[in-house]
N, CA and C atoms as a LAMMPS dump frame, in Angstrom:
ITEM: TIMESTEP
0
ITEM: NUMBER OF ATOMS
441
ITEM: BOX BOUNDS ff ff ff
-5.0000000000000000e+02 5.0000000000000000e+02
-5.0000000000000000e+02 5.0000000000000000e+02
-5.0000000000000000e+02 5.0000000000000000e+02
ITEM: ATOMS id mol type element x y z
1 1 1 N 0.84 -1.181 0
2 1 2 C 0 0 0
3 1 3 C 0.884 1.242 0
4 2 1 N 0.357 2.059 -0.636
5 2 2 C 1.666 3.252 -0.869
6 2 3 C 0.337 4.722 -0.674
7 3 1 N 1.011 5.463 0.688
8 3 2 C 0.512 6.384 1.354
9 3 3 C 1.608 7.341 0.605
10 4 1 N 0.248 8.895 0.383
11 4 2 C 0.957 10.14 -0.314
12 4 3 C 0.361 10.427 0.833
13 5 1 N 1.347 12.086 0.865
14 5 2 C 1.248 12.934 2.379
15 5 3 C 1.262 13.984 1.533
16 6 1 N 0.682 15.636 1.553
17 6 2 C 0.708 16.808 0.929
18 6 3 C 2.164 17.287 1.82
19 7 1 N 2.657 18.001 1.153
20 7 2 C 3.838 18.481 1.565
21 7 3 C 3.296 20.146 1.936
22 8 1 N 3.635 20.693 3.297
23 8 2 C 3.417 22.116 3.488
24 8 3 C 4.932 22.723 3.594
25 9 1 N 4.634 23.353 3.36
26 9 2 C 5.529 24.905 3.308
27 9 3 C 5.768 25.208 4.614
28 10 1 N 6.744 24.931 5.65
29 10 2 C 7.377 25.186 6.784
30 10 3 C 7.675 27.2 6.314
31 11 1 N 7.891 27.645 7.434
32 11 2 C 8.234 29.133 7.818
33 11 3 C 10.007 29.338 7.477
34 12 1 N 10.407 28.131 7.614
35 12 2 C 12.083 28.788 7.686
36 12 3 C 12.533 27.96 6.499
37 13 1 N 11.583 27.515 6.045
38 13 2 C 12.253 26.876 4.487
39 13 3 C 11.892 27.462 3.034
40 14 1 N 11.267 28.461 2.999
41 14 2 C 10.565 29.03 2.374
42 14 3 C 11.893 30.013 1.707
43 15 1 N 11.992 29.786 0.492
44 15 2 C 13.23 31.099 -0.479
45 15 3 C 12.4 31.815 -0.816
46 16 1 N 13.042 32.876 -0.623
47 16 2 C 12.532 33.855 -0.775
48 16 3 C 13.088 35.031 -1.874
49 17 1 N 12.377 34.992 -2.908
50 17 2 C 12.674 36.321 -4.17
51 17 3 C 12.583 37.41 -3.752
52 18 1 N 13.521 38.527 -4.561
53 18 2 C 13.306 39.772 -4.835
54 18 3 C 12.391 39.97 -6.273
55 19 1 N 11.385 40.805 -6.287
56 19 2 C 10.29 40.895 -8.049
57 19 3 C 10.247 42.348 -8.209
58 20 1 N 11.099 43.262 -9.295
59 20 2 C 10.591 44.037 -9.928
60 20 3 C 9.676 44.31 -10.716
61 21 1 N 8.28 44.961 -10.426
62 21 2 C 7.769 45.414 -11.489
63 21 3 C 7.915 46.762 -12.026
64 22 1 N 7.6 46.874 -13.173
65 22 2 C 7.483 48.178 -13.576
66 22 3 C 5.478 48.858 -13.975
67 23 1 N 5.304 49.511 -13.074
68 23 2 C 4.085 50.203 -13.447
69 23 3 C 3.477 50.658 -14.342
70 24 1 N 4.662 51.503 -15.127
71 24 2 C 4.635 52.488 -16.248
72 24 3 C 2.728 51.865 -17.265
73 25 1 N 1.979 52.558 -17.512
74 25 2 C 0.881 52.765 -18.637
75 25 3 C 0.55 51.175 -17.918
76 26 1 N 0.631 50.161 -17.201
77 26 2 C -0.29 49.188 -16.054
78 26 3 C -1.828 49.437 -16.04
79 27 1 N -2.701 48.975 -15.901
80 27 2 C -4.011 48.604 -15.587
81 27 3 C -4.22 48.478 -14.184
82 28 1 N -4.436 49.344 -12.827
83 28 2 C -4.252 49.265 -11.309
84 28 3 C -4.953 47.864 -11.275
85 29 1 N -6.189 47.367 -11.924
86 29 2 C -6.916 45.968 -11.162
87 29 3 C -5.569 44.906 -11.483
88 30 1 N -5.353 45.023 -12.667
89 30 2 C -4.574 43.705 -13.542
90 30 3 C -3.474 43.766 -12.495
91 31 1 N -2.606 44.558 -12.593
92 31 2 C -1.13 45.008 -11.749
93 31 3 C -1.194 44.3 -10.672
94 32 1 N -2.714 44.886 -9.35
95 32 2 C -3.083 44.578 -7.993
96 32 3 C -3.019 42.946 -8.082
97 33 1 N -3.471 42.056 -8.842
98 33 2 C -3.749 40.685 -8.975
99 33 3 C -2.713 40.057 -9.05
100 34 1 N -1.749 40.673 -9.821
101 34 2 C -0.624 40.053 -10.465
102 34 3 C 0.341 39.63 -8.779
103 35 1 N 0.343 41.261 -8.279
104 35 2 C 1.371 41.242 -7.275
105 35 3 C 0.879 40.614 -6.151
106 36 1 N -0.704 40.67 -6.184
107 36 2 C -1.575 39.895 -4.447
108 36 3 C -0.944 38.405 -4.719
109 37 1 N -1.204 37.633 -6.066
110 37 2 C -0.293 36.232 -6.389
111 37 3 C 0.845 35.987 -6.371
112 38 1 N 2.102 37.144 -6.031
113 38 2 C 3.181 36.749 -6.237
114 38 3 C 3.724 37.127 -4.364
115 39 1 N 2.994 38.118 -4.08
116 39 2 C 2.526 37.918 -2.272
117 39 3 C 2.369 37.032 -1.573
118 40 1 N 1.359 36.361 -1.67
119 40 2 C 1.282 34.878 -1.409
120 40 3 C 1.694 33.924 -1.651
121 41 1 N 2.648 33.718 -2.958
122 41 2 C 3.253 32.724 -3.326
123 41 3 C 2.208 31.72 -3.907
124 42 1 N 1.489 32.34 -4.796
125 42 2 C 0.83 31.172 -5.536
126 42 3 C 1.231 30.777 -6.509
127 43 1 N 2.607 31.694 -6.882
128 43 2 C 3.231 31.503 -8.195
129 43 3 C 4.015 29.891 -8.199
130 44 1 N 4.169 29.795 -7.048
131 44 2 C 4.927 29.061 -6.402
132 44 3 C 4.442 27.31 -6.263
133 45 1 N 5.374 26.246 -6.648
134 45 2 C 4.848 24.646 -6.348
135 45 3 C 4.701 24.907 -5.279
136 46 1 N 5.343 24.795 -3.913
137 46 2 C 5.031 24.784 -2.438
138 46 3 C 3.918 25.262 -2.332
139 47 1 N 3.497 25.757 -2.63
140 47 2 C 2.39 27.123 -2.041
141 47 3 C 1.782 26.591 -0.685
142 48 1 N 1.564 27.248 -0.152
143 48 2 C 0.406 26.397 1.413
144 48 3 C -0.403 28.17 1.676
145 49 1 N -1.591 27.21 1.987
146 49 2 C -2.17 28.606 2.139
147 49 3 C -2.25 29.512 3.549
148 50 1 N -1.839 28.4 4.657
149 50 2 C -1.468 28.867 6.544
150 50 3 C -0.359 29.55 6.499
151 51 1 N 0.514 29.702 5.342
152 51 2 C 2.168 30.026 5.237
153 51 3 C 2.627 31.176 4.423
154 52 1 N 3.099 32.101 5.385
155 52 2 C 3.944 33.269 4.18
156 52 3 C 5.023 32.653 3.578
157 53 1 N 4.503 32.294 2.253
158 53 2 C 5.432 31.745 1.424
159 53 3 C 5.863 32.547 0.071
160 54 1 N 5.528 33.729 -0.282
161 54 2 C 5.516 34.4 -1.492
162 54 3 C 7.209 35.445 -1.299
163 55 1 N 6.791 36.057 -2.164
164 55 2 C 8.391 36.946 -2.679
165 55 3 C 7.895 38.264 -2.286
166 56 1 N 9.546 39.346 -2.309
167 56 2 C 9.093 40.54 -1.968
168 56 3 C 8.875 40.879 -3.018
169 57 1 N 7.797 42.35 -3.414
170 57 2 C 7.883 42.421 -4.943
171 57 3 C 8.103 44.165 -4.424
172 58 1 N 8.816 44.797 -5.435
173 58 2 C 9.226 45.852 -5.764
174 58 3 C 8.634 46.809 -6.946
175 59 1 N 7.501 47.831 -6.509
176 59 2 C 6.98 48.355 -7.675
177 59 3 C 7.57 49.601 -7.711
178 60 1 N 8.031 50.257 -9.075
179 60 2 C 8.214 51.021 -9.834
180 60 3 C 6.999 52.098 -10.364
181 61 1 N 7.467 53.362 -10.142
182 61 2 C 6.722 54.657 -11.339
183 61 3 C 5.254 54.015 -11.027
184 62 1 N 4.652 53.993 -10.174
185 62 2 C 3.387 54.035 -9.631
186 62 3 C 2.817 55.544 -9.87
187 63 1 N 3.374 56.286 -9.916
188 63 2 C 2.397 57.531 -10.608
189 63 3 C 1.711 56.938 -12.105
190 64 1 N 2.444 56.327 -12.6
191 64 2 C 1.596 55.779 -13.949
192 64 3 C 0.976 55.198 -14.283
193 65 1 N 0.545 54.409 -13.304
194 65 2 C -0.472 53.638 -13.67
195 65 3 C -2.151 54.235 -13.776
196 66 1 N -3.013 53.082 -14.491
197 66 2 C -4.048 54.086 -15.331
198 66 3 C -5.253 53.061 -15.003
199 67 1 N -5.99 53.238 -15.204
200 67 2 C -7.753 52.926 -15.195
201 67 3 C -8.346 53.142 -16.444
202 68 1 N -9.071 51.771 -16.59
203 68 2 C -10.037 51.837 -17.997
204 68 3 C -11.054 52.578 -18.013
205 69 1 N -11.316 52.65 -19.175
206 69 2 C -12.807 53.381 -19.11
207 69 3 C -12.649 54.996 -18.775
208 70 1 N -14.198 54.989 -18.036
209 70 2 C -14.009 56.68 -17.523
210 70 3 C -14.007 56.475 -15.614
211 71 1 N -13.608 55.256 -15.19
212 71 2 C -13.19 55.181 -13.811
213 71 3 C -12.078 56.201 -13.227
214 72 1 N -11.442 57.044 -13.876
215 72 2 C -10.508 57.997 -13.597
216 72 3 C -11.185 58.822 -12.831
217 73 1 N -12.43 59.354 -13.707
218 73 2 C -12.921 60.358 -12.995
219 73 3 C -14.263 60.441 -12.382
220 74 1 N -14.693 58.919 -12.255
221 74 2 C -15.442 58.572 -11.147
222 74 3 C -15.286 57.508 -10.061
223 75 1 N -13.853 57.034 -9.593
224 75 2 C -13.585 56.514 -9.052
225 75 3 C -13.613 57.19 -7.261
226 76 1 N -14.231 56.352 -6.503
227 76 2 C -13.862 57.176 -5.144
228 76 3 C -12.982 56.492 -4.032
229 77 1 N -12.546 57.15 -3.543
230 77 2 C -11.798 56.676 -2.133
231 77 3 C -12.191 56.552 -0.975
232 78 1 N -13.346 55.849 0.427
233 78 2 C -13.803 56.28 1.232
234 78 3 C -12.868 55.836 2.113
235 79 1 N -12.828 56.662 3.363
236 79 2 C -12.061 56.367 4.731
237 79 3 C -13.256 56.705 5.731
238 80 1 N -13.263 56.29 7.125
239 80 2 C -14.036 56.568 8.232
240 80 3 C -13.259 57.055 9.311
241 81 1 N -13.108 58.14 10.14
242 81 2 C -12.604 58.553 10.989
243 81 3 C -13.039 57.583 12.447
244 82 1 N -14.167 57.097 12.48
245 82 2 C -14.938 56.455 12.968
246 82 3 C -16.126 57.333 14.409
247 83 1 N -15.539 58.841 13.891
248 83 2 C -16.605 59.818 14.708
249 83 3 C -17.816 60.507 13.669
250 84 1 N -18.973 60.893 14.286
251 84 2 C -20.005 61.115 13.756
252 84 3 C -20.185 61.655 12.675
253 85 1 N -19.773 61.821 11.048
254 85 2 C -19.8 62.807 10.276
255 85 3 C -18.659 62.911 9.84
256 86 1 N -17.236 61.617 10.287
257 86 2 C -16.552 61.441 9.78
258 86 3 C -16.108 60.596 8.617
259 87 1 N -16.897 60.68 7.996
260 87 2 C -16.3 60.015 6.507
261 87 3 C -15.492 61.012 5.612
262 88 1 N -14.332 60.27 5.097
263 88 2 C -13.682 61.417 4.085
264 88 3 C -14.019 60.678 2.644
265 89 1 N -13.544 61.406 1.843
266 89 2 C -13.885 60.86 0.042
267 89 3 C -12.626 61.491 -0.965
268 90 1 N -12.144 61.036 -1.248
269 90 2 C -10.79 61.633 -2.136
270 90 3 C -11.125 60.646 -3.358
271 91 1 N -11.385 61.775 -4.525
272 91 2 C -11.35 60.736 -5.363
273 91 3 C -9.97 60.227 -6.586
274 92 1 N -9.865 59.432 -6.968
275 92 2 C -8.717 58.657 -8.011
276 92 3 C -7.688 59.47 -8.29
277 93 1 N -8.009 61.018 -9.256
278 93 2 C -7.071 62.006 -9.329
279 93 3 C -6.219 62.149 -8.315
280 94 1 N -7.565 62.715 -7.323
281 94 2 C -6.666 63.562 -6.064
282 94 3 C -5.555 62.974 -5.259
283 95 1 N -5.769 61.503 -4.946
284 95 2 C -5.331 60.565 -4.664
285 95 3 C -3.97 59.953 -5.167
286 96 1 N -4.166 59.964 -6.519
287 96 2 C -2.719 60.129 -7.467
288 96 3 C -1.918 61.236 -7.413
289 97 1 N -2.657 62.661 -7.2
290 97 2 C -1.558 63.968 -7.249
291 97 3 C -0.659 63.821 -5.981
292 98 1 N -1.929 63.164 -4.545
293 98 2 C -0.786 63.323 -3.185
294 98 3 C 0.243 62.425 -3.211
295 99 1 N -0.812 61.203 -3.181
296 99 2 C 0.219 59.677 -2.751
297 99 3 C -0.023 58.187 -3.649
298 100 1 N 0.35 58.192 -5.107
299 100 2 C 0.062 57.561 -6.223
300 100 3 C 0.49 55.888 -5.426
301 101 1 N 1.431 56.054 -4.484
302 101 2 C 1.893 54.711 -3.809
303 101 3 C 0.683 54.143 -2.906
304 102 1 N 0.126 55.054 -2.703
305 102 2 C -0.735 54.451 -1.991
306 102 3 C -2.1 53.706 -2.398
307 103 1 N -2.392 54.315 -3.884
308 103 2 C -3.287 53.574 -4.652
309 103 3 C -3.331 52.324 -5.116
310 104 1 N -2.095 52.133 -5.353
311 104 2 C -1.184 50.362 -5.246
312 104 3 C -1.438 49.597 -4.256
313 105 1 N -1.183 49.959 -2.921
314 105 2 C -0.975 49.509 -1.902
315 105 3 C -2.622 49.095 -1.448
316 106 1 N -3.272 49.95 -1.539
317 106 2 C -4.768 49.828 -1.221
318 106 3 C -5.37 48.575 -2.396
319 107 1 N -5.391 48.782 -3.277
320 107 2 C -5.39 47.974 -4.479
321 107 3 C -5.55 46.407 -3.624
322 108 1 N -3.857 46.271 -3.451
323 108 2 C -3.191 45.196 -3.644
324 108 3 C -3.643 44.375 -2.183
325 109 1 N -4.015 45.332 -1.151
326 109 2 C -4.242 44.952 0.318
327 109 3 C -5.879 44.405 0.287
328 110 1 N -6.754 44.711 -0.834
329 110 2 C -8.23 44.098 -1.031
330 110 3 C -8.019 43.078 -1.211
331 111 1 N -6.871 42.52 -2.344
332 111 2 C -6.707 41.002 -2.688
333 111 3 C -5.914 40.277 -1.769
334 112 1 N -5.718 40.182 -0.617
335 112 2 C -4.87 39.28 0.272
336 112 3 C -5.918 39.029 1.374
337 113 1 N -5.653 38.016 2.363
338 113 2 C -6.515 38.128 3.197
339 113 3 C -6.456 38.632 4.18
340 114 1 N -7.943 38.753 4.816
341 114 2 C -7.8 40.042 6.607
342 114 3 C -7.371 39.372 7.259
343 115 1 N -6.607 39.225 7.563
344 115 2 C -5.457 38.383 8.773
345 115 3 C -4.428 38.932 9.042
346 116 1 N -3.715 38.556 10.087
347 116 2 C -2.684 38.301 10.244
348 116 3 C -1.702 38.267 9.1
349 117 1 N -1.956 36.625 8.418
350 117 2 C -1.414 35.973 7.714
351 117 3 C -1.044 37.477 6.411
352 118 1 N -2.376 37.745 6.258
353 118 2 C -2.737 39.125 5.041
354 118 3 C -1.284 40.075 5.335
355 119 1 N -1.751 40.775 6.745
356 119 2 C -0.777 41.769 7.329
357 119 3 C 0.647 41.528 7.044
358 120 1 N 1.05 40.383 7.156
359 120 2 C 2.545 40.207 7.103
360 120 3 C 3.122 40.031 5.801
361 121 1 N 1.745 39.346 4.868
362 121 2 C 2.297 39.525 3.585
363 121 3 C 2.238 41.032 2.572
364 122 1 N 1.619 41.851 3.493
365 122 2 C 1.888 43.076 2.913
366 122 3 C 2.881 43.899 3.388
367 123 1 N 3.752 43.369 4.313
368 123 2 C 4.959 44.03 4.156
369 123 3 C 5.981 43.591 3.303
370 124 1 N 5.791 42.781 2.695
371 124 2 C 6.794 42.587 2.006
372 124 3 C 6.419 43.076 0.355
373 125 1 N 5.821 44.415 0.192
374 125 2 C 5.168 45.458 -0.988
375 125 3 C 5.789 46.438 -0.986
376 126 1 N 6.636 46.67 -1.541
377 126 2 C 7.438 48.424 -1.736
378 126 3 C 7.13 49.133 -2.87
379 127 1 N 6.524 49.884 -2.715
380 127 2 C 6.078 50.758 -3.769
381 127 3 C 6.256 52.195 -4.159
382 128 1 N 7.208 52.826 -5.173
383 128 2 C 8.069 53.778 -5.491
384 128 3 C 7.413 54.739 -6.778
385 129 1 N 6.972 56.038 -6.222
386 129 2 C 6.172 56.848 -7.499
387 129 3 C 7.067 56.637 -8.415
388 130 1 N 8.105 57.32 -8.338
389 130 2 C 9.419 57.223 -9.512
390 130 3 C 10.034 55.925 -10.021
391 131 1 N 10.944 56.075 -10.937
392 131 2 C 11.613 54.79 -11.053
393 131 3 C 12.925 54.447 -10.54
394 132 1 N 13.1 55.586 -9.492
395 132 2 C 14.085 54.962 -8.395
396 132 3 C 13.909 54.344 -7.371
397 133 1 N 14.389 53.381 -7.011
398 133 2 C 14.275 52.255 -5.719
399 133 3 C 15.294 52.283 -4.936
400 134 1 N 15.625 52.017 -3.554
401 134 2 C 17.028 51.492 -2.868
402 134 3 C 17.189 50.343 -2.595
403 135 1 N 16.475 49.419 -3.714
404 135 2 C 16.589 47.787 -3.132
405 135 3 C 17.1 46.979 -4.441
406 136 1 N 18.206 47.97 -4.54
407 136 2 C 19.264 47.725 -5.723
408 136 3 C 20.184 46.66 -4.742
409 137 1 N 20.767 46.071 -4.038
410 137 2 C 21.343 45.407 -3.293
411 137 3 C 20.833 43.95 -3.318
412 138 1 N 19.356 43.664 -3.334
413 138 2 C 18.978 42.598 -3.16
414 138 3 C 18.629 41.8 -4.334
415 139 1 N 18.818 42.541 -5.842
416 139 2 C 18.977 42.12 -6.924
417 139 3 C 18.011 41.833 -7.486
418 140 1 N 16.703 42.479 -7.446
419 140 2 C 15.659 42.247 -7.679
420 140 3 C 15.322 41.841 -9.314
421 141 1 N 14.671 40.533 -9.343
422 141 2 C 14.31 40.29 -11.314
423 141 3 C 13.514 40.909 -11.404
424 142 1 N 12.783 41.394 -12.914
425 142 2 C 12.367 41.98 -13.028
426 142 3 C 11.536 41.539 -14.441
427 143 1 N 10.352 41.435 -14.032
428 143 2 C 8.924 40.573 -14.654
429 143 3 C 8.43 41.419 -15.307
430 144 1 N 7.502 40.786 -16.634
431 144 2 C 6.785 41.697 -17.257
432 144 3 C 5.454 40.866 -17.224
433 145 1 N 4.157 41.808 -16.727
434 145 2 C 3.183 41.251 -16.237
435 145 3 C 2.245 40.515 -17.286
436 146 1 N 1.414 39.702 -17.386
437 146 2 C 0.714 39.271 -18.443
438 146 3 C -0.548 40.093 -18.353
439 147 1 N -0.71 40.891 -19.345
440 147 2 C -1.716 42.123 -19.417
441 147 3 C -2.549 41.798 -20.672
């Protein structure tokens, strides 16, 4: 009789990549998907889903990225202060003129999960308006997304 066992993804065995993307003229949904899968490591044979097993990924020129359609200029942003009459609304533009990194980041933090597990895999998301980075050291490859 011949017993198979699923193999999981231990915490300290897990290699771990550096992933450049580049933003530049990107699709924010397509981009967000690409990087929530390479977060988690679904790109990945091991994969386990209890386990931060994914790569760091490194985004680039996040001011450029774009929205189909006419979602540019009806897209909204809500936040809650969580006091009476505190809701704020910034919409897509405005949002891109302050903090274009942060439209990524928000993006990319819908597709992971509310956990813990979620939380930790979003630190490992660096996201750079320009196309300068300081994580020239860790040798990051550098992918071109399937769009």
């Amino acid at each position: 009789m011949i017993s198979k066992s699923t193999h999981y993804a231990k915490q300290g065995e897990v290699q771990r990549n550096w992933v450049l993307v580049d933003a530049d003229g990107a699709v924010l949904g397509r981009l967000a998907t690409q990087i929530a899968m390479i977060l988690r490591g679904k790109n990945k044979p091991q994969f386990t889903p209890n386990s931060d097993c994914g790569d760091f990924v490194v985004v680039i020129n996040a001011d450029k990225v774009q929205l189909t359609g006419n979602k540019a200029d009806t897209k909204t942003y809500y936040r809650h202060s969580g006091y009476n009459g505190g809701l704020k609304a910034e919409s897509f533009r405005q949002a891109m003129e302050k903090h274009p990194e942060k439209v990524i980041e928000r993006a990319v933090r819908g597709m992971l999960p509310k956990t813990t597990l979620g939380r930790a895999q979003m630190t490992k998301l660096k996201v750079y308006a320009g196309a300068k980075h300081p994580h020239a050291a860790q040798n990051p490859t550098k992918i071109e997304l399937e769009a």
